[in-house]
C-alpha positions as CSV (number, residue, x, y, z in Angstrom):
1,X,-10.7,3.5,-3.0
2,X,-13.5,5.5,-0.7
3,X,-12.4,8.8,0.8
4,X,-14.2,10.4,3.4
5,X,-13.8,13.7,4.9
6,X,-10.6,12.5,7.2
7,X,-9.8,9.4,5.3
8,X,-8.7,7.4,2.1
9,X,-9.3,3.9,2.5
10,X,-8.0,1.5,0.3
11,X,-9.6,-2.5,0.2
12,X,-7.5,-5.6,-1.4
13,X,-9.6,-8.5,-2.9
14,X,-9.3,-12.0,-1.3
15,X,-5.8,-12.8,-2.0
16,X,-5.6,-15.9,0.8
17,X,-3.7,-17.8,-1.7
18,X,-0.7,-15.4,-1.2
19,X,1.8,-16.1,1.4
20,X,4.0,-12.7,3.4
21,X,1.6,-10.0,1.1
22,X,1.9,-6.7,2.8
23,X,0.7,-3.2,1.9
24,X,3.8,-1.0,0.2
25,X,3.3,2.9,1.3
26,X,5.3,5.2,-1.4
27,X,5.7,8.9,-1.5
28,X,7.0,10.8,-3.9
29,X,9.3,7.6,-4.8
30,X,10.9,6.8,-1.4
31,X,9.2,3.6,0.4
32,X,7.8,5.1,3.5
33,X,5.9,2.4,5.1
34,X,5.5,-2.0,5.2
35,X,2.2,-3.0,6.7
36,X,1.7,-6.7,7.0
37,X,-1.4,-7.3,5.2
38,X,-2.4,-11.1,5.7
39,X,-4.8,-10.4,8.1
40,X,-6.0,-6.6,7.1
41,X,-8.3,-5.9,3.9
42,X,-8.1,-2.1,4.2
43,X,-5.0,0.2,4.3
44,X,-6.0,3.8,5.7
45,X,-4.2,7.2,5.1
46,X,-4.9,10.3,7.1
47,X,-5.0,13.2,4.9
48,X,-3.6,15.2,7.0
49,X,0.1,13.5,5.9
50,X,2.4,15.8,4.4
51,X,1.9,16.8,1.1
52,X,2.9,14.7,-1.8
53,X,2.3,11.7,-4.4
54,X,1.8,8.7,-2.2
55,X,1.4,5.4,-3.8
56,X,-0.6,2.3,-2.1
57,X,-0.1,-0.9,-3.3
58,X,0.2,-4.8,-2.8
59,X,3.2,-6.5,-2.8
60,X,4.9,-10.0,-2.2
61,X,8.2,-11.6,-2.3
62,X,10.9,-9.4,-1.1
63,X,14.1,-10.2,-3.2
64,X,16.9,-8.9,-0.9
65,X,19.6,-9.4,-3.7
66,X,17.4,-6.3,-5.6
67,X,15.7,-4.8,-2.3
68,X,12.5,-5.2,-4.5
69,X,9.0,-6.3,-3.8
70,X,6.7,-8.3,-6.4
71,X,3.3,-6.1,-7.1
72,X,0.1,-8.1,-6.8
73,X,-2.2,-5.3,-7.5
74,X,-2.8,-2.0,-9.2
75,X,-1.0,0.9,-7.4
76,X,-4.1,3.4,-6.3
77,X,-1.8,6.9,-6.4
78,X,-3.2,10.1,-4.3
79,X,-2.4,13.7,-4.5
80,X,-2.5,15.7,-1.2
């Protein structure tokens, strides 16, 4: 993760091989945000959000018998 005076910026690796990957915003435990991620390598959150935990991560395979998503990544968590 880089952070700049504005900006956290969060960069996946090459995951090509993955099929309907998208980007999973969380704060403080509610899902706020689906970002199709096939075709972007960086995720960007303001930090001038409302204040929270928010939780980036990469995910796969929505199960809508669970309403669940498959992490592919480590989830990056940040404090504003």
């Amino acid at each position: 993760m880089k952070e700049n005076s504005d900006l956290y910026t969060v960069t996946k690796s090459d995951n090509s091989e993955l099929e309907n990957i998208c980007w999973l915003i969380v704060k403080d435990g509610e899902i706020q945000k689906i970002v199709d991620a096939s075709e972007i390598n960086e995720f960007k959150l303001r930090k001038d959000v409302p204040e929270g935990v928010y939780t980036v991560l990469l995910c796969t395979d929505y199960d809508s018998t669970t309403h669940s998503y498959t992490q592919v990544s480590n989830a990056i968590e940040i404090i504003i």
